[in-house]
Backbone as XML, in Angstrom:
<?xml version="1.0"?>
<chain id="A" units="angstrom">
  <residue number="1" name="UNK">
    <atom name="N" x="136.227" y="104.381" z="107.522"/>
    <atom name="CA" x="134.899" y="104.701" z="107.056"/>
    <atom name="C" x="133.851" y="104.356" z="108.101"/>
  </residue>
  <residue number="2" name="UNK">
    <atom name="N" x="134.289" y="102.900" z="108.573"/>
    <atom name="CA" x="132.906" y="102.852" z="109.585"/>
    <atom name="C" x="133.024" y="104.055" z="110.726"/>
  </residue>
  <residue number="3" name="UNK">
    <atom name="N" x="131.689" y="104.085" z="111.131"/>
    <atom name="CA" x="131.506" y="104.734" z="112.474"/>
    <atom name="C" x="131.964" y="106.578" z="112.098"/>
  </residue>
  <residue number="4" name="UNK">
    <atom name="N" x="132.127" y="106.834" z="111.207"/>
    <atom name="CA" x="132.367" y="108.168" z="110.724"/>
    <atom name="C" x="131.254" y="108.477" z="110.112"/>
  </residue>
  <residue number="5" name="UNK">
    <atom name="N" x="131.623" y="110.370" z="110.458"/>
    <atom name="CA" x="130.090" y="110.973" z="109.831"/>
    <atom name="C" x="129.357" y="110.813" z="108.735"/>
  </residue>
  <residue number="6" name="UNK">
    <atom name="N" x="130.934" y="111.142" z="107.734"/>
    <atom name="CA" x="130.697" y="110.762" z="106.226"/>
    <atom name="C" x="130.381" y="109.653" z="105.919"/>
  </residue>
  <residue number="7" name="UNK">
    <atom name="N" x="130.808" y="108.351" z="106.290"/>
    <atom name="CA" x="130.758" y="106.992" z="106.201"/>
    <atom name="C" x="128.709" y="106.880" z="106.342"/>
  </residue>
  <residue number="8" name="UNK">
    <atom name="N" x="128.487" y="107.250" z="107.314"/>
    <atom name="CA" x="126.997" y="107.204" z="107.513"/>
    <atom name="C" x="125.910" y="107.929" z="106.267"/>
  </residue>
  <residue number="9" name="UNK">
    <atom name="N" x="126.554" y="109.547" z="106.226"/>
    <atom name="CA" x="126.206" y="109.936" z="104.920"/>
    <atom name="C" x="126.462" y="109.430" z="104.057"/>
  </residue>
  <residue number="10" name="UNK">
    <atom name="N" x="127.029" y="109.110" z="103.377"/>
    <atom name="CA" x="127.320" y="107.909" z="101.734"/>
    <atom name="C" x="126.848" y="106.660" z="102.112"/>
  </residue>
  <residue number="11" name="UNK">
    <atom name="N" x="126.343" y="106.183" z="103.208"/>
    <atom name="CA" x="125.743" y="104.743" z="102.995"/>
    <atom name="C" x="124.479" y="105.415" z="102.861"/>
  </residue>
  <residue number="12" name="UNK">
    <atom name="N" x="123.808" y="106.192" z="103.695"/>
    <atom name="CA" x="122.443" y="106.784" z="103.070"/>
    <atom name="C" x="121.979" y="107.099" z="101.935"/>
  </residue>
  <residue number="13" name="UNK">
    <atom name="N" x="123.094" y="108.033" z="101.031"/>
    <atom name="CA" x="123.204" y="108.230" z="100.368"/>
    <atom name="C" x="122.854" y="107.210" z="98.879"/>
  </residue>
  <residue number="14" name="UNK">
    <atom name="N" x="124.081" y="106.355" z="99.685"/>
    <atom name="CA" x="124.180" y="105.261" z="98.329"/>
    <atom name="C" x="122.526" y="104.472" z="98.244"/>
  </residue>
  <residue number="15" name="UNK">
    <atom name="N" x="122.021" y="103.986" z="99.763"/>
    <atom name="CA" x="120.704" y="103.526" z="100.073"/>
    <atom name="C" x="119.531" y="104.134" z="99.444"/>
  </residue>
  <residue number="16" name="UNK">
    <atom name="N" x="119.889" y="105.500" z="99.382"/>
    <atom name="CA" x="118.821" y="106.144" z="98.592"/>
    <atom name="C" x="118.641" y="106.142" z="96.850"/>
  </residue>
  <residue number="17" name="UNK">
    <atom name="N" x="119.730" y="105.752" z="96.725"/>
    <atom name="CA" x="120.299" y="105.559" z="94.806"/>
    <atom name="C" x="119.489" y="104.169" z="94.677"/>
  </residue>
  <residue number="18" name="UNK">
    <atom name="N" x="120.237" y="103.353" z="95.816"/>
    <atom name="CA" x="119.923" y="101.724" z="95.254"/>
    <atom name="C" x="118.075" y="101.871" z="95.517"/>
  </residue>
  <residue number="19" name="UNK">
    <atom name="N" x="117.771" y="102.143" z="96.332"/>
    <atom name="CA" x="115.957" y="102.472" z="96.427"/>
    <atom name="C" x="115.598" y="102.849" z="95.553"/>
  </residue>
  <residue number="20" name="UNK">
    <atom name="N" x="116.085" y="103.843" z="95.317"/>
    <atom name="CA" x="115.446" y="104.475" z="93.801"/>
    <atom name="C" x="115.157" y="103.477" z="92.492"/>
  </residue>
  <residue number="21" name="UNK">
    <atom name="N" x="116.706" y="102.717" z="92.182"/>
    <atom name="CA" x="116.327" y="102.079" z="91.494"/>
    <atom name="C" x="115.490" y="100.651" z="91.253"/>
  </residue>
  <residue number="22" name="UNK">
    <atom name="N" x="115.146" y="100.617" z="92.152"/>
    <atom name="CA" x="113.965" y="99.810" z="92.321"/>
    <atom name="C" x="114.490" y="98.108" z="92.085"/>
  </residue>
  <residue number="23" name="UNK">
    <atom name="N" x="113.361" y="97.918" z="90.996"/>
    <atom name="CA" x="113.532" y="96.294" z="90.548"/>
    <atom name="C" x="114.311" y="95.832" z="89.442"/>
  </residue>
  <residue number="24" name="UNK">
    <atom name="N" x="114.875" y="97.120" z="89.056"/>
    <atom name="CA" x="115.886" y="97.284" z="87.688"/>
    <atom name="C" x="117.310" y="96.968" z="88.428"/>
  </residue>
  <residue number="25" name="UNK">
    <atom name="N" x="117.527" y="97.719" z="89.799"/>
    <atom name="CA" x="118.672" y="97.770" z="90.760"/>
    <atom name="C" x="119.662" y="98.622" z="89.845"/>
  </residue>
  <residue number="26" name="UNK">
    <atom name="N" x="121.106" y="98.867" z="90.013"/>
    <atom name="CA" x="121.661" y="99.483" z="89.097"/>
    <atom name="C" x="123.313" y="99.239" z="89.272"/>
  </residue>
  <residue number="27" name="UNK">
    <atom name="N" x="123.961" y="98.983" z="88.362"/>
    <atom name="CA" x="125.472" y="98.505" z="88.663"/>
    <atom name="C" x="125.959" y="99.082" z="89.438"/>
  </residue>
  <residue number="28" name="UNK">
    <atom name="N" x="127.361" y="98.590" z="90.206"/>
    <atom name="CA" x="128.119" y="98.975" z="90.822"/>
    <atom name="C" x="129.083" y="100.174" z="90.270"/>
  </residue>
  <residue number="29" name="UNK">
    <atom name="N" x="129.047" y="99.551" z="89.218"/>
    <atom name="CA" x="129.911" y="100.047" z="88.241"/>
    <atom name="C" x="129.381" y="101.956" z="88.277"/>
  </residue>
  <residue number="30" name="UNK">
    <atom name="N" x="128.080" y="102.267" z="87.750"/>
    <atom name="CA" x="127.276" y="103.340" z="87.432"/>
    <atom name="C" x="127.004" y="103.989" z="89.051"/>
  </residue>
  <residue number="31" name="UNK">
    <atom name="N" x="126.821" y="103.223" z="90.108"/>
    <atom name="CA" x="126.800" y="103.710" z="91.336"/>
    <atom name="C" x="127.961" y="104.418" z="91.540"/>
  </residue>
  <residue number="32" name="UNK">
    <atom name="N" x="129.079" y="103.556" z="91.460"/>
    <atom name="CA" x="130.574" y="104.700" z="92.001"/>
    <atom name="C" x="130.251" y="105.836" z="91.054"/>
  </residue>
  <residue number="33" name="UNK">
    <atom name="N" x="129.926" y="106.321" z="89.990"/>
    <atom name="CA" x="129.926" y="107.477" z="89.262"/>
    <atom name="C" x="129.264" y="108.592" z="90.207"/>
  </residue>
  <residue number="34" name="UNK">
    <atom name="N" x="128.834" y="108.195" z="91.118"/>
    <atom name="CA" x="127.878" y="109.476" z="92.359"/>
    <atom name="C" x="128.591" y="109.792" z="93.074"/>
  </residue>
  <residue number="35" name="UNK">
    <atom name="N" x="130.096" y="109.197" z="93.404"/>
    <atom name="CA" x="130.252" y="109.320" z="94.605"/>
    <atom name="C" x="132.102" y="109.770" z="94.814"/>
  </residue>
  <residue number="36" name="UNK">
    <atom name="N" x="132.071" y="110.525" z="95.313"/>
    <atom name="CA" x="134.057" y="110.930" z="95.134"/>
    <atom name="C" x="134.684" y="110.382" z="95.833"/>
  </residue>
  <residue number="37" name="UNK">
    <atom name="N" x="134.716" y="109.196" z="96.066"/>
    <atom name="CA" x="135.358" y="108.307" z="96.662"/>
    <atom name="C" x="136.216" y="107.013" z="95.997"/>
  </residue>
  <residue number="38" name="UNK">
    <atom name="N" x="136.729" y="106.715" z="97.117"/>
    <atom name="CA" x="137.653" y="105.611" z="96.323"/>
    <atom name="C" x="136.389" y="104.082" z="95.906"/>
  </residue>
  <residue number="39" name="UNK">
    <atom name="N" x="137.098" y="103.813" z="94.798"/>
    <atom name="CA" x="135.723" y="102.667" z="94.039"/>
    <atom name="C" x="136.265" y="101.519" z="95.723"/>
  </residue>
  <residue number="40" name="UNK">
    <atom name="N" x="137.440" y="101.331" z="96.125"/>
    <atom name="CA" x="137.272" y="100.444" z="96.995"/>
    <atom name="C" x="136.743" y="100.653" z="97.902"/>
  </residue>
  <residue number="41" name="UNK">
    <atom name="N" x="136.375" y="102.000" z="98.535"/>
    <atom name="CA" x="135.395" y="102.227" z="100.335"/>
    <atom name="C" x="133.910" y="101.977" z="99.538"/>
  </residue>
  <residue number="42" name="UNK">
    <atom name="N" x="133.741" y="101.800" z="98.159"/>
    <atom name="CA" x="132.132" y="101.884" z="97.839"/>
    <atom name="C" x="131.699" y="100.322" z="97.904"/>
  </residue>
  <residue number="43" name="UNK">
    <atom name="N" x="132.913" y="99.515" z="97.152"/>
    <atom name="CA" x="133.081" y="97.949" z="97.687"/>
    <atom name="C" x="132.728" y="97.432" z="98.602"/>
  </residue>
  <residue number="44" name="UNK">
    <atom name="N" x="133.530" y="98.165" z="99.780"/>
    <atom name="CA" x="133.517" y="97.626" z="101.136"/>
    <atom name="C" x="132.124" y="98.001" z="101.657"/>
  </residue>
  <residue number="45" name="UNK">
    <atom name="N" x="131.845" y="99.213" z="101.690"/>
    <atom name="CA" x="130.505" y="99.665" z="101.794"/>
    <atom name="C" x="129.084" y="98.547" z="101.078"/>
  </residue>
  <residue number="46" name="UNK">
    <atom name="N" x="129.704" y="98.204" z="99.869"/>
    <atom name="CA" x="128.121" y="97.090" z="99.050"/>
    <atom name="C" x="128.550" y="96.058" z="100.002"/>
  </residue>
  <residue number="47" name="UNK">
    <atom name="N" x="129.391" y="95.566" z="99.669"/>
    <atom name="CA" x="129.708" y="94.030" z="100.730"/>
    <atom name="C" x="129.107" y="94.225" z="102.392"/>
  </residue>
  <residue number="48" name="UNK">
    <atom name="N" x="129.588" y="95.315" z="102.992"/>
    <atom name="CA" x="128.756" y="95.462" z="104.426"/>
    <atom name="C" x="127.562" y="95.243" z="104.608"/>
  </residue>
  <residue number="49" name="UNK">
    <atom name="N" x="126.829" y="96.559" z="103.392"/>
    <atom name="CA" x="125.419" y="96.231" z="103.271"/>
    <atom name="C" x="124.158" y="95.114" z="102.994"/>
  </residue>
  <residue number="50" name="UNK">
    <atom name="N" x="125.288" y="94.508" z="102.529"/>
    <atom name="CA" x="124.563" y="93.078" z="101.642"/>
    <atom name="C" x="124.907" y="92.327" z="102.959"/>
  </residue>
  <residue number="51" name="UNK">
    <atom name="N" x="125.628" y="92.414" z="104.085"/>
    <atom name="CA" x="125.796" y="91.458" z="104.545"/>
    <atom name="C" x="124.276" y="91.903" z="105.858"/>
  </residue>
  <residue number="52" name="UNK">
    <atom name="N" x="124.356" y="93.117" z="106.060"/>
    <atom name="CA" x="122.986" y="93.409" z="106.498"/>
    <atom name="C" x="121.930" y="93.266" z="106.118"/>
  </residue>
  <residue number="53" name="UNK">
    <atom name="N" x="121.435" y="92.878" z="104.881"/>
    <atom name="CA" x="120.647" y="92.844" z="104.067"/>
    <atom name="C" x="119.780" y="93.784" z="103.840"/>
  </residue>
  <residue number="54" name="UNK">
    <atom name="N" x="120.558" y="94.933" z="103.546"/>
    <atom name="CA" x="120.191" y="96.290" z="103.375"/>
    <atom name="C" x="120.194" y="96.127" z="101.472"/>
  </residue>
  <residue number="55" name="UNK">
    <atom name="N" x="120.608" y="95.380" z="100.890"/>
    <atom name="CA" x="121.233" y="95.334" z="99.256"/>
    <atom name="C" x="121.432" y="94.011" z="98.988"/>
  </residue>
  <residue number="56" name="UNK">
    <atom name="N" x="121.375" y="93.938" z="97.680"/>
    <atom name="CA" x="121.408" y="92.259" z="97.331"/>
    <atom name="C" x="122.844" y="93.081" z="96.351"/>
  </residue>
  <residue number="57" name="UNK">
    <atom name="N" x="123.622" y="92.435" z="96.238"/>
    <atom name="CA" x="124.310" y="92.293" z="95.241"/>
    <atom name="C" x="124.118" y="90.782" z="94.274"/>
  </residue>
  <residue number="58" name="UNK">
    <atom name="N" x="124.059" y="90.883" z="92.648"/>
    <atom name="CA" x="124.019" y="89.997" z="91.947"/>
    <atom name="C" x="124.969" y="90.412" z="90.748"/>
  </residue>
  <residue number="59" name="UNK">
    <atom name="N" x="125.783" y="89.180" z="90.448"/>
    <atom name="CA" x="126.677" y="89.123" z="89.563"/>
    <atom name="C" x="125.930" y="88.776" z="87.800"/>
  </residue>
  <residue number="60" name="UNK">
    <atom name="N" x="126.030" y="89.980" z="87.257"/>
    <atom name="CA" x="125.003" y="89.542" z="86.169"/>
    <atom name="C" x="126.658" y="89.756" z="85.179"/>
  </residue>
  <residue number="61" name="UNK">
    <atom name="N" x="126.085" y="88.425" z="84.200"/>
    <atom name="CA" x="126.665" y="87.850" z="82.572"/>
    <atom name="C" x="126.548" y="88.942" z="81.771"/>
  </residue>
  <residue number="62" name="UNK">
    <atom name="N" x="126.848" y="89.597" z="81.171"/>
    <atom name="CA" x="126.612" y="90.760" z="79.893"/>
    <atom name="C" x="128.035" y="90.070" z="78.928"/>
  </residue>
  <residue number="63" name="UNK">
    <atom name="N" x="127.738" y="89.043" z="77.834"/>
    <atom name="CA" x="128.256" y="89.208" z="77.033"/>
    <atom name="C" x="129.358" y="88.201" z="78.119"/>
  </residue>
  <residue number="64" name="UNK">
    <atom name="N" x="131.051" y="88.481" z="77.238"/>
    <atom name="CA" x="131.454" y="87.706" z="78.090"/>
    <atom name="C" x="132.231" y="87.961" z="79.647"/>
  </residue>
  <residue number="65" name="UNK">
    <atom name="N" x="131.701" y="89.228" z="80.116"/>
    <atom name="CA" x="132.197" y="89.459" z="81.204"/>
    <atom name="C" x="130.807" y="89.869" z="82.309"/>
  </residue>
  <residue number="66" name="UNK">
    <atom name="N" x="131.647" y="89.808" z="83.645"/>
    <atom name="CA" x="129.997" y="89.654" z="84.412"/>
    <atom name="C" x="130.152" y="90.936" z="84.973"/>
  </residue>
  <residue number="67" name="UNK">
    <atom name="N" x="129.254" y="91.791" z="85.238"/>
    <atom name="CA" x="129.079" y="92.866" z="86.539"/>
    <atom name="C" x="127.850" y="92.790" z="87.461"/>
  </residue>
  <residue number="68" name="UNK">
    <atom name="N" x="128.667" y="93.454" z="88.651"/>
    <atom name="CA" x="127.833" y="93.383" z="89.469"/>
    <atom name="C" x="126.764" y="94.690" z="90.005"/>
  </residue>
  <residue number="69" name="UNK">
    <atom name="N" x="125.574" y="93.821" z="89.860"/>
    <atom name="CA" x="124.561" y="94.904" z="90.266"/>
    <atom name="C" x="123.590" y="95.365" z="91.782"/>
  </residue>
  <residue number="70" name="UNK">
    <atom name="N" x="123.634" y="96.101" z="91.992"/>
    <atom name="CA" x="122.766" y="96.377" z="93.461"/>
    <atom name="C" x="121.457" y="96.376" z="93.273"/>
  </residue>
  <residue number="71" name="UNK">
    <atom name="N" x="120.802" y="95.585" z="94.025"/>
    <atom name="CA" x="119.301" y="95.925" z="94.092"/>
    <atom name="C" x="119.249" y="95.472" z="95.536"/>
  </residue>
  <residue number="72" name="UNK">
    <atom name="N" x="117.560" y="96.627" z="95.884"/>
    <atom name="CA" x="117.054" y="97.202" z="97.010"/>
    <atom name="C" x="117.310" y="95.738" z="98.278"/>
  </residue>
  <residue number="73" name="UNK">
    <atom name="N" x="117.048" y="95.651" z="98.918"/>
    <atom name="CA" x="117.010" y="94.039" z="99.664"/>
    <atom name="C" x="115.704" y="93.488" z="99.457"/>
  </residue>
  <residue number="74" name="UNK">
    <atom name="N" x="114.516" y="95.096" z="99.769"/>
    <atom name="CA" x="113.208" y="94.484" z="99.395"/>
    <atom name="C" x="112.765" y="95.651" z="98.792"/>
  </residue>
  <residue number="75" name="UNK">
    <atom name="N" x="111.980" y="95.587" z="98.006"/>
    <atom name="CA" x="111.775" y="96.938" z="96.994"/>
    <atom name="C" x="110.534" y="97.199" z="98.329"/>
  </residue>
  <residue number="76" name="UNK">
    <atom name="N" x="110.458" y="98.311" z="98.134"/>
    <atom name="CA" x="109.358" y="98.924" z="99.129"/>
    <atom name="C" x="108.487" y="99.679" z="98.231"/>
  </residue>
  <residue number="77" name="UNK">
    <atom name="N" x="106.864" y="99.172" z="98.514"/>
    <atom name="CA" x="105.911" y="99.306" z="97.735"/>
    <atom name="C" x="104.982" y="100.603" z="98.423"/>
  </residue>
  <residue number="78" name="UNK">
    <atom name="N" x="104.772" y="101.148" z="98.184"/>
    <atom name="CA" x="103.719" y="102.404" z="98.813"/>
    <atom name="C" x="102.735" y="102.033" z="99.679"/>
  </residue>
  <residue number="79" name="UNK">
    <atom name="N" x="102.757" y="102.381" z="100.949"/>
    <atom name="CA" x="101.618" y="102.176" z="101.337"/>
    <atom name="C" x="100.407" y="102.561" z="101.369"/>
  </residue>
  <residue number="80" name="UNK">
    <atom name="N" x="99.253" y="101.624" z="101.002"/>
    <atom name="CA" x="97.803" y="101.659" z="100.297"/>
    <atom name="C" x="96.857" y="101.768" z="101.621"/>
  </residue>
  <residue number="81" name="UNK">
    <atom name="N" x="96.436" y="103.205" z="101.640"/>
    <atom name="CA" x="95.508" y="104.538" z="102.201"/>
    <atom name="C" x="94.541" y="103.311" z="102.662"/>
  </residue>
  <residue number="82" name="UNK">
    <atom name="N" x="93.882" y="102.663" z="103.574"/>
    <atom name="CA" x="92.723" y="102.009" z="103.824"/>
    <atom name="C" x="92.024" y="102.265" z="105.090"/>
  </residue>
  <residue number="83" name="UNK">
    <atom name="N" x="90.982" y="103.254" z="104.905"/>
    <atom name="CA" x="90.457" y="103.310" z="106.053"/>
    <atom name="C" x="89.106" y="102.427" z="105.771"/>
  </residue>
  <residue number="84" name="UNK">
    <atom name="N" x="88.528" y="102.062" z="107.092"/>
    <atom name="CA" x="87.425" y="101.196" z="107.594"/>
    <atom name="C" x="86.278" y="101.734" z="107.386"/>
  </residue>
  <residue number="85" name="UNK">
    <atom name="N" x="86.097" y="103.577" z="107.269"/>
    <atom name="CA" x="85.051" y="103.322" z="107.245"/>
    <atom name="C" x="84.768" y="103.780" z="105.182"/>
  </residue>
  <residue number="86" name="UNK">
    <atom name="N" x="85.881" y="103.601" z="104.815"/>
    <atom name="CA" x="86.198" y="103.704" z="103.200"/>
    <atom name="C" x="85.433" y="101.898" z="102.803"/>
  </residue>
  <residue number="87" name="UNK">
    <atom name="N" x="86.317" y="100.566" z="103.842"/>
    <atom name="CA" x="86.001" y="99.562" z="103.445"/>
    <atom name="C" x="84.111" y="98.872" z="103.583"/>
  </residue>
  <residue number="88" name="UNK">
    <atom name="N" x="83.855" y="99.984" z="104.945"/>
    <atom name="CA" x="82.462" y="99.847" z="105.408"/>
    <atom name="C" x="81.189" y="100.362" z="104.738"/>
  </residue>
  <residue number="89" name="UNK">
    <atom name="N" x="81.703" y="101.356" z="103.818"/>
    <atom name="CA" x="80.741" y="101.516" z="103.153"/>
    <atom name="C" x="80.571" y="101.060" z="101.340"/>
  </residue>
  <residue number="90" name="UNK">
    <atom name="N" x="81.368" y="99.761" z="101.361"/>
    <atom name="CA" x="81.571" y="98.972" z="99.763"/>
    <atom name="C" x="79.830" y="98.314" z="99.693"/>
  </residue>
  <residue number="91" name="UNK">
    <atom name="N" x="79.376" y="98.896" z="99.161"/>
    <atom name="CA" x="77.872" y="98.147" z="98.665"/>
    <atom name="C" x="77.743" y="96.814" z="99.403"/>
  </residue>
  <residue number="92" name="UNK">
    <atom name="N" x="78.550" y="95.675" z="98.897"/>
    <atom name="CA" x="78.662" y="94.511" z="98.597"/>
    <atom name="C" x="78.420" y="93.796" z="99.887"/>
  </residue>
  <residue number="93" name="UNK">
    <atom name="N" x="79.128" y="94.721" z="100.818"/>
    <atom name="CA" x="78.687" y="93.982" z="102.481"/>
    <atom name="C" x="77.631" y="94.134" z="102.401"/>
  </residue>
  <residue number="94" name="UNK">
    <atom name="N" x="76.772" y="95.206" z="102.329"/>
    <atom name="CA" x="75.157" y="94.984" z="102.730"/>
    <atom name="C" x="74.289" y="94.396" z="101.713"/>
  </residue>
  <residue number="95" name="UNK">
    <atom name="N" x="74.582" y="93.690" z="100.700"/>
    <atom name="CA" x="73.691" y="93.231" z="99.510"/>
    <atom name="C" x="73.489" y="92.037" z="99.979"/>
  </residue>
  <residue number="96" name="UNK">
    <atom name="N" x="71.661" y="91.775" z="99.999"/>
    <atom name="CA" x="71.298" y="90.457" z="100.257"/>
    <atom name="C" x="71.754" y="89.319" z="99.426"/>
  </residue>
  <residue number="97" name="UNK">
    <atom name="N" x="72.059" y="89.726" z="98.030"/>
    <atom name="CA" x="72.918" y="88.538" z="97.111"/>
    <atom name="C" x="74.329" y="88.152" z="97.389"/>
  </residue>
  <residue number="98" name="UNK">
    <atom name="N" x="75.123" y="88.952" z="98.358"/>
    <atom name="CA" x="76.273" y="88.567" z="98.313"/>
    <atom name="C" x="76.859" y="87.160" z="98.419"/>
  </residue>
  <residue number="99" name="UNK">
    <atom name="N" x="76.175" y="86.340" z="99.042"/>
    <atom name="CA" x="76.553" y="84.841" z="98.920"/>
    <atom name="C" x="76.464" y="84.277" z="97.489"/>
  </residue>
  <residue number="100" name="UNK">
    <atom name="N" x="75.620" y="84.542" z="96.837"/>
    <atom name="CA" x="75.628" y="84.387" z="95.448"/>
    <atom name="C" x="76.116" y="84.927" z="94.152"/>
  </residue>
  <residue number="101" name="UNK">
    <atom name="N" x="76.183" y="85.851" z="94.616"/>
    <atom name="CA" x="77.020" y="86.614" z="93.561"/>
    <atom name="C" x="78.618" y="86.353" z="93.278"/>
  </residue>
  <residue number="102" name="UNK">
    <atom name="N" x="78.307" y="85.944" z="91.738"/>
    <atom name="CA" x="79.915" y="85.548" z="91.353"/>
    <atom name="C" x="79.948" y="86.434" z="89.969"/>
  </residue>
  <residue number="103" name="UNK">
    <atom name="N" x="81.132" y="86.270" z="88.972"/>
    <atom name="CA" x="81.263" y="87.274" z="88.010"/>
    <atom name="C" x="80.977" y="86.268" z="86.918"/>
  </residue>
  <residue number="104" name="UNK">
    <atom name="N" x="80.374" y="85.383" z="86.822"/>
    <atom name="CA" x="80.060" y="84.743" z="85.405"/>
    <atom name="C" x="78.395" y="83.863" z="86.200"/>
  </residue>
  <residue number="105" name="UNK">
    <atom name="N" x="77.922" y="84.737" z="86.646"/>
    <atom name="CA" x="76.106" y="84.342" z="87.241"/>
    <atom name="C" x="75.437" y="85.605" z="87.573"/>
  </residue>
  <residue number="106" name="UNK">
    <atom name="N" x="74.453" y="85.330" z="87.742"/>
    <atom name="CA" x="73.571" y="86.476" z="87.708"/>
    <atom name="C" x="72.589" y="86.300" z="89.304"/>
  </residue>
  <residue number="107" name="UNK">
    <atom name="N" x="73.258" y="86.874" z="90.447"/>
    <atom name="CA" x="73.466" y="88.269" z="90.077"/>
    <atom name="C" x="75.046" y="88.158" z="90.201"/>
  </residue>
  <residue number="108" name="UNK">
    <atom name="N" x="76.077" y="89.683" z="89.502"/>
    <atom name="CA" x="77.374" y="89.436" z="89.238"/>
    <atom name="C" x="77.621" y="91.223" z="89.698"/>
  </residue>
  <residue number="109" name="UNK">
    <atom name="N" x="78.869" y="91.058" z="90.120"/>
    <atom name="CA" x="79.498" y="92.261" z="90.264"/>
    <atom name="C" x="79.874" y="93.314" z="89.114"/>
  </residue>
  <residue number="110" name="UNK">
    <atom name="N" x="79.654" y="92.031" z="87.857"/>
    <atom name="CA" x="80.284" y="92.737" z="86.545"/>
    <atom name="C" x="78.799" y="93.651" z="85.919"/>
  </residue>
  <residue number="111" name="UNK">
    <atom name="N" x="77.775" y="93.189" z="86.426"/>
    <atom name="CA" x="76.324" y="93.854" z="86.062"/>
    <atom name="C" x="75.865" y="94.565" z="87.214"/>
  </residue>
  <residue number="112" name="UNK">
    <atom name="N" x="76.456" y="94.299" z="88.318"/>
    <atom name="CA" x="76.270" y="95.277" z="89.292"/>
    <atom name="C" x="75.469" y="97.068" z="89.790"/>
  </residue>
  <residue number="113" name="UNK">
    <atom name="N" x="74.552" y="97.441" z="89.217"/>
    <atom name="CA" x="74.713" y="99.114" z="89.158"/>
    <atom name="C" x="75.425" y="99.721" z="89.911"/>
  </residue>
  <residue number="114" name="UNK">
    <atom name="N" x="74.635" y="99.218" z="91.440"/>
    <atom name="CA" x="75.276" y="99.939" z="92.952"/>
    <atom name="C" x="76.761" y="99.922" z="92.747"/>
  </residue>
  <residue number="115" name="UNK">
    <atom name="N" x="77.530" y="98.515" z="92.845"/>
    <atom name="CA" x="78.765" y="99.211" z="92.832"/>
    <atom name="C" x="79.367" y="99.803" z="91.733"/>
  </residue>
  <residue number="116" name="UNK">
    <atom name="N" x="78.957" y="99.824" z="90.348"/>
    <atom name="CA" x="79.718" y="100.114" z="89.460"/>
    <atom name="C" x="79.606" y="101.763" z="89.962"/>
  </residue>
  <residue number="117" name="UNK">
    <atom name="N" x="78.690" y="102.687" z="90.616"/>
    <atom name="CA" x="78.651" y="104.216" z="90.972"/>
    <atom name="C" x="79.552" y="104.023" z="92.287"/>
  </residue>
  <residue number="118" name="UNK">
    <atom name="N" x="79.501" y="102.858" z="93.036"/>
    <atom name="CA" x="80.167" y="103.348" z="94.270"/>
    <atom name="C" x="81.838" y="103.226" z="93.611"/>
  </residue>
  <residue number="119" name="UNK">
    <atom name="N" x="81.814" y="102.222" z="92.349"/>
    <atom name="CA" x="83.791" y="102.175" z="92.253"/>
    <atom name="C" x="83.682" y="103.965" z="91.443"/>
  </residue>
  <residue number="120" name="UNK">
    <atom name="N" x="82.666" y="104.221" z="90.780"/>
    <atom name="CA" x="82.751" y="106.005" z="90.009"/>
    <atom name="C" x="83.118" y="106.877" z="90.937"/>
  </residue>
  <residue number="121" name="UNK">
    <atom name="N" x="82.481" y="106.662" z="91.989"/>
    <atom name="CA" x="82.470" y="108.004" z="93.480"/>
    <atom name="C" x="83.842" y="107.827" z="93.555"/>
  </residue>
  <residue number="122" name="UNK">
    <atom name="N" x="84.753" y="106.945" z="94.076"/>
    <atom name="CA" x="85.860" y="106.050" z="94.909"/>
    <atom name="C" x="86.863" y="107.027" z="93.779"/>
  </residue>
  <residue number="123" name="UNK">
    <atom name="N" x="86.999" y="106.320" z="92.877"/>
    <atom name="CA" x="87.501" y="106.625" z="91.813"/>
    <atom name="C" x="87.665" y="108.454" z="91.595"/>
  </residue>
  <residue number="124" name="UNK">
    <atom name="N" x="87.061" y="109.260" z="91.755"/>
    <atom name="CA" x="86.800" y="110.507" z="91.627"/>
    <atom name="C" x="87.195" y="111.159" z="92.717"/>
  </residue>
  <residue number="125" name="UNK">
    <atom name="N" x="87.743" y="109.822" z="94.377"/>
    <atom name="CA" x="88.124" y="110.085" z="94.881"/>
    <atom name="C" x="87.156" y="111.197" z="96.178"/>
  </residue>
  <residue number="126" name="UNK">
    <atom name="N" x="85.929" y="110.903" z="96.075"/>
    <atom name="CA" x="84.787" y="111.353" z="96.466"/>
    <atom name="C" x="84.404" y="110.193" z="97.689"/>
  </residue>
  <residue number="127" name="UNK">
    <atom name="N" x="83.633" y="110.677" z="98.657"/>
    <atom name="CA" x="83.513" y="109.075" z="99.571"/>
    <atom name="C" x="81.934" y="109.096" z="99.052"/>
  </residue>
  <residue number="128" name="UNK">
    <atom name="N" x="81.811" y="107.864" z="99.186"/>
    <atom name="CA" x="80.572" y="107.651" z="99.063"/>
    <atom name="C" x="79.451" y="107.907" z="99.951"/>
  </residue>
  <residue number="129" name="UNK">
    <atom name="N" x="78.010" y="108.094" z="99.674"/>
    <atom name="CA" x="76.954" y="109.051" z="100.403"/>
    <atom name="C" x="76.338" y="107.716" z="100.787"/>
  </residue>
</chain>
């Protein structure tokens, strides 16, 4: 399996299943069901991976027998769109109260006007004027 074409395709493969399932991860057991292979090259394959830390394998209790489940090594979170001049134009930098302003005093972000239209614009996905 190692170093073979297929071998590379079904670890991708499998990488893309265990990603998917996120923070739930998903048995070993339900993983071999994807794959036409022998349940032992899918073994050898979780054990490799985990040893890369491509996959966590965890032995979970159900009752009185345990199985083992795959999850991601690190769940991978979306990366969040931030441009500068999105952060440069937040009200709040240019407000002469900003040193003072907290959310239970006056003045507060929660009574805010300016930003409550600049989070409406943002929100609507509009940049602000």
């Amino acid at each position: 399996m190692k170093g073979s074409s297929d071998g590379k395709a079904l670890q991708k493969e499998l990488l893309k299943i265990v990603d998917a399932s996120g923070t739930s991860g998903i048995s070993a057991k339900n993983l071999m069901k994807y794959f036409k292979v022998e349940d032992k090259e899918i073994d050898e394959l979780l054990t490799h991976l985990a040893k890369r830390r491509m996959v966590k394998l965890v032995k979970v209790k159900q009752g009185n027998k345990e199985e083992l489940f795959v999850y991601p090594y690190k769940v991978k979170t979306p990366p969040l769109p931030v441009s500068l001049n999105t952060v440069s134009e937040i009200p709040c930098f240019m407000c002469k109260y900003l040193k003072e302003c907290e959310a239970d005093k006056d003045p507060s972000p929660i009574k805010c006007e300016i930003l409550k239209i600049w989070l409406e614009k943002m929100k609507g996905g509009q940049q602000a004027d």
